[in-house]
C-alpha positions in Angstrom: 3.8 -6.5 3.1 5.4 -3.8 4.7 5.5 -5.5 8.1 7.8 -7.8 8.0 7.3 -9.4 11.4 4.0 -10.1 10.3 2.8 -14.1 10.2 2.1 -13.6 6.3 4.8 -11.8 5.1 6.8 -14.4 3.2 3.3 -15.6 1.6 2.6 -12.0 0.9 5.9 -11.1 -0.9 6.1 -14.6 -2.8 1.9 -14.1 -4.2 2.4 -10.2 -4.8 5.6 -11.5 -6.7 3.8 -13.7 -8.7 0.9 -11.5 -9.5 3.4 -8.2 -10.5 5.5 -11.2 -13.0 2.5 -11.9 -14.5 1.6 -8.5 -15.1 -1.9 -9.3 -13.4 -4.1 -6.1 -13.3 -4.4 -4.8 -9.7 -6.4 -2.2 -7.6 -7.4 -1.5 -4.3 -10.6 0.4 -3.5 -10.5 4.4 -1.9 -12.4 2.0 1.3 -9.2 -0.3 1.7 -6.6 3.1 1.1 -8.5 4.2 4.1 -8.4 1.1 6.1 -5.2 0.5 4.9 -3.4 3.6 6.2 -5.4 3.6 9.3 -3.7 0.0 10.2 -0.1 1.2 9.1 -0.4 4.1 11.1 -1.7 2.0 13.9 1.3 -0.6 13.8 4.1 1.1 12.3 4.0 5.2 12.6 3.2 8.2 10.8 5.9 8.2 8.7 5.6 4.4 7.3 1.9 5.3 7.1 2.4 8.7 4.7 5.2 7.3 2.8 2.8 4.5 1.9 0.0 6.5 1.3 2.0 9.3 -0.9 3.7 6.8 -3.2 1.4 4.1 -3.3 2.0 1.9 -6.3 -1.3 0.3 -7.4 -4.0 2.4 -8.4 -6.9 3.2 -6.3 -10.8 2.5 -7.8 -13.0 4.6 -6.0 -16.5 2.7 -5.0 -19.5 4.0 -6.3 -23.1 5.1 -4.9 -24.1 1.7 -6.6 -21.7 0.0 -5.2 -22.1 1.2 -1.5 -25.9 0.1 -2.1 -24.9 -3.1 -3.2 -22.4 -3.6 -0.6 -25.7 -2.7 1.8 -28.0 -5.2 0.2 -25.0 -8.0 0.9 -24.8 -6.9 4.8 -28.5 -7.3 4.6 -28.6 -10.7 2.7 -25.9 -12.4 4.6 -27.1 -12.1 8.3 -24.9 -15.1 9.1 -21.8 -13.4 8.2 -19.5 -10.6 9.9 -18.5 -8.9 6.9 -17.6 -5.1 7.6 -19.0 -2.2 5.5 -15.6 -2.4 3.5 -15.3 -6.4 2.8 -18.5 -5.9 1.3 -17.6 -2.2 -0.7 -15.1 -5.0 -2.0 -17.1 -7.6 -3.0 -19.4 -5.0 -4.5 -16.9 -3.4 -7.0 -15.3 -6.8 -7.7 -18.9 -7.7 -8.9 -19.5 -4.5 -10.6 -16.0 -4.7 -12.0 -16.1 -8.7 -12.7 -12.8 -9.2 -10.4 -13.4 -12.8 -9.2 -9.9 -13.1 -6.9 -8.3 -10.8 -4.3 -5.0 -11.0 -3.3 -6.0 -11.1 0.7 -5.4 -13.6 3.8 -9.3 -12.2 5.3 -11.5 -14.7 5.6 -14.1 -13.1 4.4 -13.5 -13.3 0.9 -13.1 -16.4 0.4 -16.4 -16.9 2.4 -17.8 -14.2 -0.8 -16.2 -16.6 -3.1 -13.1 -14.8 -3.8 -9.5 -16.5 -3.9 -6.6 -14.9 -1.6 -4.3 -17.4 -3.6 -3.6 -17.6 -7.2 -3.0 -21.0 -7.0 -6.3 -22.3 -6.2 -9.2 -23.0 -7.9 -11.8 -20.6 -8.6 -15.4 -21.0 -7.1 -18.9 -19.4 -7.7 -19.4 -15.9 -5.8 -22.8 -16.7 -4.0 -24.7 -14.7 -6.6 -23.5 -17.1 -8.9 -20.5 -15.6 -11.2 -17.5 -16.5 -12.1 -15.5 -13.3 -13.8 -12.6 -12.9 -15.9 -9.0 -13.0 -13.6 -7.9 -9.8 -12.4 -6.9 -9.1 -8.4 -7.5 -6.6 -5.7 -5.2 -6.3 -3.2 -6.9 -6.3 0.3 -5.1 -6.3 3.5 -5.1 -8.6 6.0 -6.1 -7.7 9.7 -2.4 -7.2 10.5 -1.1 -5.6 6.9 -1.9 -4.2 3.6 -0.7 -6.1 1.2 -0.5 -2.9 -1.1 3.2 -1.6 -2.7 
């Protein structure tokens, strides 16, 4: 959301809008403050990059040794899928956590299950669950949607 040349960025603001009005619970994992930073520093410098990192606004939920392992048993279930290490961190704590949307334009959640857009439907995560509303915020390849 910080980018705002980026293709989302109206969606972004408008969904992040909606989610703050409805006083929606939101996190990011310590996996996507990493991934997150990295990309801002990447696209938009070191000082957009700290400034985001040092006065973040959403609170970070740092992934447990049970959820790495579970995020491990996913990259080993679905072979068909090019999920990274950290989509699947994600979709580990969400499950662990019972989060059953993410506020994210990767494709890769809603191939878990999870909804980038709180106007649409919820579906079954493949293991089956459906989980009371709250969101993670995940960025896309070309922002975080974090702030």
């Amino acid at each position: 959301m910080l980018d705002a040349d980026d293709a989302d960025h109206a969606r972004a603001v408008a969904i992040a809008r909606q989610i703050a009005a409805e006083k929606r619970p939101s996190f990011i994992t310590n996996y996507i403050e990493v991934e997150a930073h990295a990309l801002l520093l990447r696209k938009l410098g070191r000082s957009i990059a700290r400034e985001w990192l040092l006065t973040g606004g959403l609170s970070v939920v740092r992934a447990m040794p049970r959820d790495e392992e579970h995020a491990k048993e996913l990259l080993a279930r679905y072979t068909d899928k090019d999920w990274t290490l950290c989509d699947a961190v994600s979709f580990a704590v969400m499950d662990s956590r019972r989060v059953r949307r993410a506020f994210t334009f990767d494709h890769h959640f809603r191939q878990y299950g999870r909804l980038a857009d709180p106007h649409e439907s919820p579906r079954r995560t493949p293991s089956g669950a459906r989980a009371p509303e709250r969101h993670v915020r995940r960025g896309s390849s070309r922002t975080p949607t974090a702030g």
